[in-house]
PQR file with spaces between the fields and no chain letter, atoms N, CA, C, O and H, PARSE charges and radii, in Angstrom:
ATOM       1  N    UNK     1     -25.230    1.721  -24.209 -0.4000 1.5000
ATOM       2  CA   UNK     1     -25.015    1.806  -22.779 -0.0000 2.0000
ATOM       3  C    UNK     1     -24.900    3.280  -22.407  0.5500 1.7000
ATOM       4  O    UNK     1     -23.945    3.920  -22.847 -0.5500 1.4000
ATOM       5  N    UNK     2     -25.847    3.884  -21.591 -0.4000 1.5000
ATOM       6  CA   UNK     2     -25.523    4.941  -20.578 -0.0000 2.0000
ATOM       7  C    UNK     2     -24.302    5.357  -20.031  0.5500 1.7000
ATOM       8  O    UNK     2     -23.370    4.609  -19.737 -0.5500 1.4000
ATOM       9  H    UNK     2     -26.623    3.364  -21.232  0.4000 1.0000
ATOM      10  N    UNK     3     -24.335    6.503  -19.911 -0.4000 1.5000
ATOM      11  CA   UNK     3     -22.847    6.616  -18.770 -0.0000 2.0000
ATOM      12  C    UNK     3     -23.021    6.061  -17.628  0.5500 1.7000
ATOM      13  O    UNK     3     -21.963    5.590  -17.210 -0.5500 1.4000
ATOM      14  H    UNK     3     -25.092    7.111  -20.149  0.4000 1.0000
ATOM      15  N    UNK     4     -24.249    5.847  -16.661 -0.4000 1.5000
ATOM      16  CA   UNK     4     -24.426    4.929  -15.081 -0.0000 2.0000
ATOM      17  C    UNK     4     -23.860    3.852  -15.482  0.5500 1.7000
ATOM      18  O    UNK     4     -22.915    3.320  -14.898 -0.5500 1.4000
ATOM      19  H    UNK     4     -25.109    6.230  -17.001  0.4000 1.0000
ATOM      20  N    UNK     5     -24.510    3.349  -16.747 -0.4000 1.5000
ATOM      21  CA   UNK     5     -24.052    1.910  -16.961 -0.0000 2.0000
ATOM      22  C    UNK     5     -22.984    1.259  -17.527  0.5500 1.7000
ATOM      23  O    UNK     5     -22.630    0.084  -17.623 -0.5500 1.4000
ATOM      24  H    UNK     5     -25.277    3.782  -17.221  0.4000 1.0000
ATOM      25  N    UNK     6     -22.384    2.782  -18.024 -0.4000 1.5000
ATOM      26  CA   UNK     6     -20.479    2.240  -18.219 -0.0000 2.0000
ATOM      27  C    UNK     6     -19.755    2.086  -17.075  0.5500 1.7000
ATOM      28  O    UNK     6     -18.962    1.194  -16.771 -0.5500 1.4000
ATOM      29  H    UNK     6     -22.672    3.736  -17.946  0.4000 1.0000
ATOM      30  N    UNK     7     -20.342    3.670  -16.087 -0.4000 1.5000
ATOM      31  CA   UNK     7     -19.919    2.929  -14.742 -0.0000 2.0000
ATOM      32  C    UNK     7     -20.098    2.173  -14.375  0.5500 1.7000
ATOM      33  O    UNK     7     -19.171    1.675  -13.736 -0.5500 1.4000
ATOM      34  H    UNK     7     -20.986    4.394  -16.334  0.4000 1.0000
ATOM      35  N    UNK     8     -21.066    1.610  -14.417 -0.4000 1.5000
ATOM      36  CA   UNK     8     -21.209    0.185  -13.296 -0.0000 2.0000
ATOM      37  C    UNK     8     -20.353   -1.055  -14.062  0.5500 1.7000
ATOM      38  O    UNK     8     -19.666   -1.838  -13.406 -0.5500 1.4000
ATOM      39  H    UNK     8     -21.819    2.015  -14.936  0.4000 1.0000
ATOM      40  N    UNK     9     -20.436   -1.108  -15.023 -0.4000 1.5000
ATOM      41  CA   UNK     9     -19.715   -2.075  -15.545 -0.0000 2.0000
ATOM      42  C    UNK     9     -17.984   -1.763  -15.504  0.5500 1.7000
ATOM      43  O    UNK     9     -17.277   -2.768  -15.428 -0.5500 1.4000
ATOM      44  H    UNK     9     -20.994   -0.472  -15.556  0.4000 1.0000
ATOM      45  N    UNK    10     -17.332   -0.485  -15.550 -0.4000 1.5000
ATOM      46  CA   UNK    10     -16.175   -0.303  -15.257 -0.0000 2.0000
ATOM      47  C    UNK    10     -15.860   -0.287  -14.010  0.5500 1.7000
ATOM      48  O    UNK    10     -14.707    0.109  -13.838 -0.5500 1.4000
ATOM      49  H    UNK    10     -17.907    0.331  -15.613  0.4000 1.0000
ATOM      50  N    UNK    11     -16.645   -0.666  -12.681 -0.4000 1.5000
ATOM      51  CA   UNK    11     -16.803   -0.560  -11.421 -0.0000 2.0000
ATOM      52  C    UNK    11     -16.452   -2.362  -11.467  0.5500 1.7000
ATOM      53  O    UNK    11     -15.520   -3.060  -11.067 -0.5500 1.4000
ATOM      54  H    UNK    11     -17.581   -0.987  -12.821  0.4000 1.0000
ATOM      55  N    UNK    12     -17.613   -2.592  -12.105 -0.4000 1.5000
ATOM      56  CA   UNK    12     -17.494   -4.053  -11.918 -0.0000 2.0000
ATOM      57  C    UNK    12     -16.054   -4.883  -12.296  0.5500 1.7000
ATOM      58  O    UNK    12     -15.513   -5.685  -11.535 -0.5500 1.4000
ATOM      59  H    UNK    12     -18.370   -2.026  -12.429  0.4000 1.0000
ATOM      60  N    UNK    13     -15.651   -4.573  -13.402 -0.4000 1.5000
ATOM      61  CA   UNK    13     -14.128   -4.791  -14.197 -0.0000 2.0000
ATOM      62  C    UNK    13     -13.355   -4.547  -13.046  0.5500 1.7000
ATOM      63  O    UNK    13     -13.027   -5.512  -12.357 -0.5500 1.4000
ATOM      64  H    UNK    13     -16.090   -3.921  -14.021  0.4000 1.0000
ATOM      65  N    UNK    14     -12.903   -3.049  -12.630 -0.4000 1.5000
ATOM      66  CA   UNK    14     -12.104   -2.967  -11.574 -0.0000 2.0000
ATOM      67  C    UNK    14     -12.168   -3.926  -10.359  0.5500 1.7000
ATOM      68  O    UNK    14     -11.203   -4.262   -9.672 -0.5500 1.4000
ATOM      69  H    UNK    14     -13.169   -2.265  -13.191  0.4000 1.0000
ATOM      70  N    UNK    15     -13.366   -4.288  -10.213 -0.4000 1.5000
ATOM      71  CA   UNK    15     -13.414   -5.087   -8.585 -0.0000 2.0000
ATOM      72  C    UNK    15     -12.942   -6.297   -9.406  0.5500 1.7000
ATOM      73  O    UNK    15     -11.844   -6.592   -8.934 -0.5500 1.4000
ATOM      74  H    UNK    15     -14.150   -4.015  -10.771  0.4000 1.0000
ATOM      75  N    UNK    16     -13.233   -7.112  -10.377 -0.4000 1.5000
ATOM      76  CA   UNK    16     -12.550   -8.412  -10.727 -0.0000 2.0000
ATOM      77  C    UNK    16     -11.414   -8.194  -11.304  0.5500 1.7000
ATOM      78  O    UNK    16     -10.942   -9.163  -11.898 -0.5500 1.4000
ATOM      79  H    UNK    16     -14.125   -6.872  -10.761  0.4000 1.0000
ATOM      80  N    UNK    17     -10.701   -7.030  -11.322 -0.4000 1.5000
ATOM      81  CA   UNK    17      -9.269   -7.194  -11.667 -0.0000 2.0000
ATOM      82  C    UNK    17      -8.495   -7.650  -10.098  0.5500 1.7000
ATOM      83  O    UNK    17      -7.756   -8.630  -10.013 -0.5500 1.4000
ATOM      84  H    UNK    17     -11.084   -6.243  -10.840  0.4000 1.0000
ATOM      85  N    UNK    18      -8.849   -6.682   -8.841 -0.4000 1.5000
ATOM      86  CA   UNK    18      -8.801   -7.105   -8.192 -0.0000 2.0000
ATOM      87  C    UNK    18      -8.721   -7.940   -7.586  0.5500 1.7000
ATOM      88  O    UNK    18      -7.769   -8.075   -6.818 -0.5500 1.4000
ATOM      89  H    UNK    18      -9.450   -5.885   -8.910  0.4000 1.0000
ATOM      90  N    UNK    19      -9.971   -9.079   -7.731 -0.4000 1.5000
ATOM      91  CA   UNK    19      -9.959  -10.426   -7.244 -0.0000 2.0000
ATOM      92  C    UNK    19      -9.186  -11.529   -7.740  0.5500 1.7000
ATOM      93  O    UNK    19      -8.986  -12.595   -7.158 -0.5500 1.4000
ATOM      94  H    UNK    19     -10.744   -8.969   -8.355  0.4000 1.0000
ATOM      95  N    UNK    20      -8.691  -11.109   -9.080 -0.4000 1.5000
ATOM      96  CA   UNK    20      -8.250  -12.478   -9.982 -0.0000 2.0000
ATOM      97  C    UNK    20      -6.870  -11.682   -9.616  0.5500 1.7000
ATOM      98  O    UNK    20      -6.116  -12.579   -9.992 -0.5500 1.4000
ATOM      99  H    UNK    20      -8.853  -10.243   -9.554  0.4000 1.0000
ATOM     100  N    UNK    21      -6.140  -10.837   -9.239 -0.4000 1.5000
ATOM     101  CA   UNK    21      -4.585  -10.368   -8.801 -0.0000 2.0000
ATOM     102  C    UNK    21      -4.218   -9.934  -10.163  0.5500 1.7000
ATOM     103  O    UNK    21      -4.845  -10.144  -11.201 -0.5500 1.4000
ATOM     104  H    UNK    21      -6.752  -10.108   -8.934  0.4000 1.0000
ATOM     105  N    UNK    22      -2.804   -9.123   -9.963 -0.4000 1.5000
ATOM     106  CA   UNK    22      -2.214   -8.563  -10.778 -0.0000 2.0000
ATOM     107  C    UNK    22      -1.766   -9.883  -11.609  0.5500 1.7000
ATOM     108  O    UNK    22      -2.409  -10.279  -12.581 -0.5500 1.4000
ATOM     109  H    UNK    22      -2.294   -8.952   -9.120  0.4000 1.0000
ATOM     110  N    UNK    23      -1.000  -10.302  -11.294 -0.4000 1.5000
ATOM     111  CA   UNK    23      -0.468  -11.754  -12.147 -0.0000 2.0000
ATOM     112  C    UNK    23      -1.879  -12.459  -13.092  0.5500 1.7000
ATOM     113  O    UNK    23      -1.704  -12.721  -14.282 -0.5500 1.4000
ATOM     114  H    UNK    23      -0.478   -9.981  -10.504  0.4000 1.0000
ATOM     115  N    UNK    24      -2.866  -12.646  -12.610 -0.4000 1.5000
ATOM     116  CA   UNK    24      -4.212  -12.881  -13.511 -0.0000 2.0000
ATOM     117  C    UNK    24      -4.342  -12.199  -14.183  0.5500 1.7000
ATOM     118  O    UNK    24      -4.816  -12.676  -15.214 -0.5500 1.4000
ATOM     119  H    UNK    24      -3.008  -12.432  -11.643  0.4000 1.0000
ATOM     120  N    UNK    25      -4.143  -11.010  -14.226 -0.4000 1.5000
ATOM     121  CA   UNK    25      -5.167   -9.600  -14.632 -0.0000 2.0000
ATOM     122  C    UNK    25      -4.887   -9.791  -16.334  0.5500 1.7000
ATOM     123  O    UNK    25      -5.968   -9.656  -16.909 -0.5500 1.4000
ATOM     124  H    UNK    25      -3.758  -10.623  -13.388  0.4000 1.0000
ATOM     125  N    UNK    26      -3.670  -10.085  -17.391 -0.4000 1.5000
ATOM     126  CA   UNK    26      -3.385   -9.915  -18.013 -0.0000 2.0000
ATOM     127  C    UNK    26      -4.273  -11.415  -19.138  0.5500 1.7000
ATOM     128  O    UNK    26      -4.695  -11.253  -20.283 -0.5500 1.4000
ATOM     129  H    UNK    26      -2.793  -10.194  -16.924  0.4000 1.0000
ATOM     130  N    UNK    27      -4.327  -12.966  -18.190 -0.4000 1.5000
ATOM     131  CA   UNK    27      -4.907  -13.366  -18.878 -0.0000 2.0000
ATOM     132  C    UNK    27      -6.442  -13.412  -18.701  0.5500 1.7000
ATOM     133  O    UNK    27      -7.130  -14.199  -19.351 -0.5500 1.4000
ATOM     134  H    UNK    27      -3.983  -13.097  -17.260  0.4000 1.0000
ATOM     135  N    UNK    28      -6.955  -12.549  -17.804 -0.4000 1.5000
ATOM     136  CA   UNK    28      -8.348  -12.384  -17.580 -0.0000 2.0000
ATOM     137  C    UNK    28      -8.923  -11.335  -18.441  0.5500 1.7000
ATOM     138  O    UNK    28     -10.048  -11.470  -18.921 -0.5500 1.4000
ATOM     139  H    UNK    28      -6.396  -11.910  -17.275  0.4000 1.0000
ATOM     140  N    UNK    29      -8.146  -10.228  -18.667 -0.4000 1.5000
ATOM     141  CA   UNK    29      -8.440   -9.413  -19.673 -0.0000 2.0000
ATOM     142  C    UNK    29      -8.173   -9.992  -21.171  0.5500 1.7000
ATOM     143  O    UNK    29      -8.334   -9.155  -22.059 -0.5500 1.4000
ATOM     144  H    UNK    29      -7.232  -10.119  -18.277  0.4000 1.0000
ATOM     145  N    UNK    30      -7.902  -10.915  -21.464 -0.4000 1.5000
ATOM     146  CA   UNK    30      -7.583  -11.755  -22.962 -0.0000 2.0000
ATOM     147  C    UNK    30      -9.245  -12.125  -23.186  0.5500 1.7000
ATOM     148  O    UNK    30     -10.000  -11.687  -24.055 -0.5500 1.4000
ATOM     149  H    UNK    30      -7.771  -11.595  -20.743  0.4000 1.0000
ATOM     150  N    UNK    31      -9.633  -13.430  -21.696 -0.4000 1.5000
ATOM     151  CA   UNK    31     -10.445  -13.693  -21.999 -0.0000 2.0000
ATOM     152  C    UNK    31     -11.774  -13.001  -21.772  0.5500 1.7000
ATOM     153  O    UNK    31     -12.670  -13.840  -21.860 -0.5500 1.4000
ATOM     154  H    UNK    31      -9.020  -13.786  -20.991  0.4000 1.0000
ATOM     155  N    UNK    32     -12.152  -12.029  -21.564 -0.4000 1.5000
ATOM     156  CA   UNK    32     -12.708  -11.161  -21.593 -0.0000 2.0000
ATOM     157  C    UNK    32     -12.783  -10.477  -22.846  0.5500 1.7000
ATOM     158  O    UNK    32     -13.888  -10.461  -23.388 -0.5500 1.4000
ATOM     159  H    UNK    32     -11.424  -11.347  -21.492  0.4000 1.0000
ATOM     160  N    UNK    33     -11.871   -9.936  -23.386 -0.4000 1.5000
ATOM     161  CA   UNK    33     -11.734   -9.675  -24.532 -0.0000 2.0000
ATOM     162  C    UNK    33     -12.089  -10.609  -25.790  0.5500 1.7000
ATOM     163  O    UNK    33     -12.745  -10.159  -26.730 -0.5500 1.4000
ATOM     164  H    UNK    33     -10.973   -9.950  -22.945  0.4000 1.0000
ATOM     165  N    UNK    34     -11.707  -11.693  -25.765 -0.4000 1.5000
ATOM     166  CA   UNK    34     -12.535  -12.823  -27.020 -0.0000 2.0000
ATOM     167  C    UNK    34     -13.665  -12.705  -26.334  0.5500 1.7000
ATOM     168  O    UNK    34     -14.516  -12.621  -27.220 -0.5500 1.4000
ATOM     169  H    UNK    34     -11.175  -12.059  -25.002  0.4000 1.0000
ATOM     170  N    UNK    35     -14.498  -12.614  -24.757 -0.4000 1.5000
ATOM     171  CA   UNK    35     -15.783  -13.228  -24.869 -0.0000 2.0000
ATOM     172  C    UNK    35     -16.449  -11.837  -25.745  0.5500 1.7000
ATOM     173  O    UNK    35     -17.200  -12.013  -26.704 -0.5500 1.4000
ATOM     174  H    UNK    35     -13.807  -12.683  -24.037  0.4000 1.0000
ATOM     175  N    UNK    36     -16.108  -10.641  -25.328 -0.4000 1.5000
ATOM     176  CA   UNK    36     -16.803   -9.442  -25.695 -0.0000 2.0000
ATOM     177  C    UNK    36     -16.702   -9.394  -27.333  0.5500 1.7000
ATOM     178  O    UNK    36     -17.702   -9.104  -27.990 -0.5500 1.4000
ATOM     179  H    UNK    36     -15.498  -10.498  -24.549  0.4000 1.0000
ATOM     180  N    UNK    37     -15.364   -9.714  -28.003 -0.4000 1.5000
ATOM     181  CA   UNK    37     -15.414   -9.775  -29.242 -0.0000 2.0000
ATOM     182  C    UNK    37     -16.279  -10.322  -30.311  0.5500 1.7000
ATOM     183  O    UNK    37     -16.665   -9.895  -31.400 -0.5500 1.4000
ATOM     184  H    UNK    37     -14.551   -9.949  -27.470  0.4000 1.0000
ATOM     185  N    UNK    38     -16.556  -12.058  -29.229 -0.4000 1.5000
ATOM     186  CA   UNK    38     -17.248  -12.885  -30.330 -0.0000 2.0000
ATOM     187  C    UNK    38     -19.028  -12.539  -30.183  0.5500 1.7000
ATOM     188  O    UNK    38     -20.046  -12.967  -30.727 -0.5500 1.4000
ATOM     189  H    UNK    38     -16.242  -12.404  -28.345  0.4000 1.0000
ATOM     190  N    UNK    39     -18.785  -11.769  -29.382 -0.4000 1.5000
ATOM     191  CA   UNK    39     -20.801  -11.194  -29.529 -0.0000 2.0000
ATOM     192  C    UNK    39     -20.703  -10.095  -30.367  0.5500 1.7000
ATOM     193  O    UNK    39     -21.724   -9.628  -30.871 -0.5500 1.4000
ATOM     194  H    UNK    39     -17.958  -11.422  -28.939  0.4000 1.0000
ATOM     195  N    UNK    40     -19.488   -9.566  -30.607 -0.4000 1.5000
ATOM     196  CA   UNK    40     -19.805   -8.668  -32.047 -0.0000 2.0000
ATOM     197  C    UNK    40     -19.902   -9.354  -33.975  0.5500 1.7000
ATOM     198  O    UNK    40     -18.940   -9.769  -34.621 -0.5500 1.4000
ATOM     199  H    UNK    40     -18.658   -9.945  -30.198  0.4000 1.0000
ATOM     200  N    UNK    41     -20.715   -9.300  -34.243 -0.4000 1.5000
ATOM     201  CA   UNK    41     -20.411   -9.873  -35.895 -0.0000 2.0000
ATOM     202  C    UNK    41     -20.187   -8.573  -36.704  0.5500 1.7000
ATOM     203  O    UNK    41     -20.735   -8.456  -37.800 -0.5500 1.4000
ATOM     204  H    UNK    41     -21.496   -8.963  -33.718  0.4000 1.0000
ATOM     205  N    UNK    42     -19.461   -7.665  -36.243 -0.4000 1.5000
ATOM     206  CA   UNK    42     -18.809   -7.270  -36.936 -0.0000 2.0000
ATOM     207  C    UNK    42     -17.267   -6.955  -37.220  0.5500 1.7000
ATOM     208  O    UNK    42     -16.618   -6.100  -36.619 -0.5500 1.4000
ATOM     209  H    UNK    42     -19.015   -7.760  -35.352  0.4000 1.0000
ATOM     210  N    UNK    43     -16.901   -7.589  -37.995 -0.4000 1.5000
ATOM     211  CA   UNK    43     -15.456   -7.430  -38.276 -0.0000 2.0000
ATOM     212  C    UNK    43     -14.423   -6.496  -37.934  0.5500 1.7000
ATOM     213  O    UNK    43     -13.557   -6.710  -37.085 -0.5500 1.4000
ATOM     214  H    UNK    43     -17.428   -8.284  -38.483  0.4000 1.0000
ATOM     215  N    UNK    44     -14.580   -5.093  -38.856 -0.4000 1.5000
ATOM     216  CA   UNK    44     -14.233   -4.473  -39.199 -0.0000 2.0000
ATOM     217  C    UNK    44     -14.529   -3.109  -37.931  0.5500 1.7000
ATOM     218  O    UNK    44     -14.020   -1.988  -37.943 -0.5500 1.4000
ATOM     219  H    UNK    44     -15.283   -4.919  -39.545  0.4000 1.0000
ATOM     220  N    UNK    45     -15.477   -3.660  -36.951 -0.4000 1.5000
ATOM     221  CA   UNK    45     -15.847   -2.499  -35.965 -0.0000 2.0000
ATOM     222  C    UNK    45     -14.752   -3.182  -34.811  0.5500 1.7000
ATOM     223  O    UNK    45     -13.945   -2.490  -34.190 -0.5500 1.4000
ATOM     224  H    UNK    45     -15.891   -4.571  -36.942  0.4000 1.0000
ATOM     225  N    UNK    46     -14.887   -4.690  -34.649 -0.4000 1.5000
ATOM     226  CA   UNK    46     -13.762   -5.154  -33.967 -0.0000 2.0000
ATOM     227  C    UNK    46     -12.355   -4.988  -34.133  0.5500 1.7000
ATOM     228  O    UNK    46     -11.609   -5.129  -33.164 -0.5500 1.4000
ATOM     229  H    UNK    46     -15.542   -5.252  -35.153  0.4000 1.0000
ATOM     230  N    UNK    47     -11.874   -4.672  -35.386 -0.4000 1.5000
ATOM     231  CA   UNK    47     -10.345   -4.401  -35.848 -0.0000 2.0000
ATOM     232  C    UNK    47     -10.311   -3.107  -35.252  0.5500 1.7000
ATOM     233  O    UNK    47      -9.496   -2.844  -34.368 -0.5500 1.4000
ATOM     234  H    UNK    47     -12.480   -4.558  -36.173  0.4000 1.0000
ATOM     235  N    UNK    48     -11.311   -2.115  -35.764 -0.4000 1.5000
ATOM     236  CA   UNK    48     -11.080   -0.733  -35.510 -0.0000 2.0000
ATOM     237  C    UNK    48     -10.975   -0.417  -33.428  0.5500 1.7000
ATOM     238  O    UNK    48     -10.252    0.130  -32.596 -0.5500 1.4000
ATOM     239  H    UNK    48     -11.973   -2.329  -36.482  0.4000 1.0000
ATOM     240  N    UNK    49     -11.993   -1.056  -33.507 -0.4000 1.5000
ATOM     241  CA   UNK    49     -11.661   -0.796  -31.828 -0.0000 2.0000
ATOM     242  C    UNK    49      -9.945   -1.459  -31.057  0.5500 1.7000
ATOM     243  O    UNK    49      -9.297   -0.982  -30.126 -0.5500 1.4000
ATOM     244  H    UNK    49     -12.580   -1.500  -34.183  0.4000 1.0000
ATOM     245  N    UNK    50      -9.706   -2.500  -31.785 -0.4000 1.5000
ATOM     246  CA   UNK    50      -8.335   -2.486  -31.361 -0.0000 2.0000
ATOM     247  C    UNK    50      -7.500   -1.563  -31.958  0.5500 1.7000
ATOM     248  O    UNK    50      -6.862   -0.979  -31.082 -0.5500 1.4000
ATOM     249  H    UNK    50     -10.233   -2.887  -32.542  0.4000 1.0000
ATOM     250  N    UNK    51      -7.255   -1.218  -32.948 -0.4000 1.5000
ATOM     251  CA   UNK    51      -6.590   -0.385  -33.057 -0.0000 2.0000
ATOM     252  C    UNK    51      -6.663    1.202  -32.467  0.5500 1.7000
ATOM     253  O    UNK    51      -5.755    1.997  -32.225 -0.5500 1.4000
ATOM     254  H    UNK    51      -7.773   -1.693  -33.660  0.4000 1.0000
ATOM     255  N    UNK    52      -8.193    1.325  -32.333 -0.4000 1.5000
ATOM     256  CA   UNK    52      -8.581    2.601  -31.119 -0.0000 2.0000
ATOM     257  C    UNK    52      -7.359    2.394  -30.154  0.5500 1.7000
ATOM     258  O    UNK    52      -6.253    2.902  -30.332 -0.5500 1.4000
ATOM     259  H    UNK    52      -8.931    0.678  -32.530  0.4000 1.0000
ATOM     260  N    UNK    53      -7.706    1.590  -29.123 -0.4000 1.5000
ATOM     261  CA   UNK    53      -7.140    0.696  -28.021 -0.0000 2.0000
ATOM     262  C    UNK    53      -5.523    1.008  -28.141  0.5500 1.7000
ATOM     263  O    UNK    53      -5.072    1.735  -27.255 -0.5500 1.4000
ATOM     264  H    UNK    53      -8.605    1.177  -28.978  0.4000 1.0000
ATOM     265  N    UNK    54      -4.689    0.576  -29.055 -0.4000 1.5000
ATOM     266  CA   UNK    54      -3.291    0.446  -29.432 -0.0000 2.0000
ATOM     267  C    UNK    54      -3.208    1.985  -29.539  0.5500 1.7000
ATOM     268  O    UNK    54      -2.230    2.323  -28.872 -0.5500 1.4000
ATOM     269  H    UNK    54      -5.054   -0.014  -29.775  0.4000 1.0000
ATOM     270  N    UNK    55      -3.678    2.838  -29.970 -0.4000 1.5000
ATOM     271  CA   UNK    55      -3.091    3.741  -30.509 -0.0000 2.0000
ATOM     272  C    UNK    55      -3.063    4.542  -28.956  0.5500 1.7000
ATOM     273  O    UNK    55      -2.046    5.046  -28.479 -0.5500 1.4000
ATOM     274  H    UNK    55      -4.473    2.563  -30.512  0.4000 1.0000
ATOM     275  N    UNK    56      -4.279    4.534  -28.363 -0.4000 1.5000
ATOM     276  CA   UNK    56      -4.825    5.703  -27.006 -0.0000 2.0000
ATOM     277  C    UNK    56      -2.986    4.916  -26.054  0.5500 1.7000
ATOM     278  O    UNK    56      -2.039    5.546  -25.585 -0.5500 1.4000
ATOM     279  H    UNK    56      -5.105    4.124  -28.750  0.4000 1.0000
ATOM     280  N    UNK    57      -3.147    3.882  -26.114 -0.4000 1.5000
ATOM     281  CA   UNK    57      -1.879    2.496  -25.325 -0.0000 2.0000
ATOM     282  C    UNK    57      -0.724    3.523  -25.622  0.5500 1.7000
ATOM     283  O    UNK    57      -0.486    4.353  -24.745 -0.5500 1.4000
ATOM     284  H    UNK    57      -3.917    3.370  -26.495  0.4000 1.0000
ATOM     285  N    UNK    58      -0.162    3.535  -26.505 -0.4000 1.5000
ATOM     286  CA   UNK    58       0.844    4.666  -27.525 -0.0000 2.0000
ATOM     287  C    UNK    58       0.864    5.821  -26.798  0.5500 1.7000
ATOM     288  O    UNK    58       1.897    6.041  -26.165 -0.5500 1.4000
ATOM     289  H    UNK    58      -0.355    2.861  -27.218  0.4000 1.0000
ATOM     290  N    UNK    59      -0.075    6.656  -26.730 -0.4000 1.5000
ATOM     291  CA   UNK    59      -0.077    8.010  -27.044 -0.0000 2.0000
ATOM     292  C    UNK    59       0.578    8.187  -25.084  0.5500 1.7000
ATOM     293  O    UNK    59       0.816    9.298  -24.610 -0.5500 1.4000
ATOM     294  H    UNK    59      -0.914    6.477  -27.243  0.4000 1.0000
């Protein structure tokens, strides 16, 4: 993905955090997260990106 096209897709995320409300937002980002996960077959790139995720969360 391009940088236009991270924007647009982080454009897009923001407007449906929006729509689904703060109170949604937490289990909309879950499922979002398994759908994006299970199109990866890789394991070990999926662990690492959460832990990316946790650590940037942390800092």
């Amino acid at each position: 993905m391009n940088s236009t096209e991270l924007d647009t897709a982080y454009t897009a995320l923001a407007h449906a955090l929006t729509r689904v409300g703060q109170a949604q937002s937490p289990l909309f980002l879950s499922m979002l997260c398994l759908s994006l996960m299970s199109r990866n077959p890789d394991l070990g790139q999926v662990l690492a990106l959460i832990e990316q995720a946790e650590t940037q969360h942390s800092a």
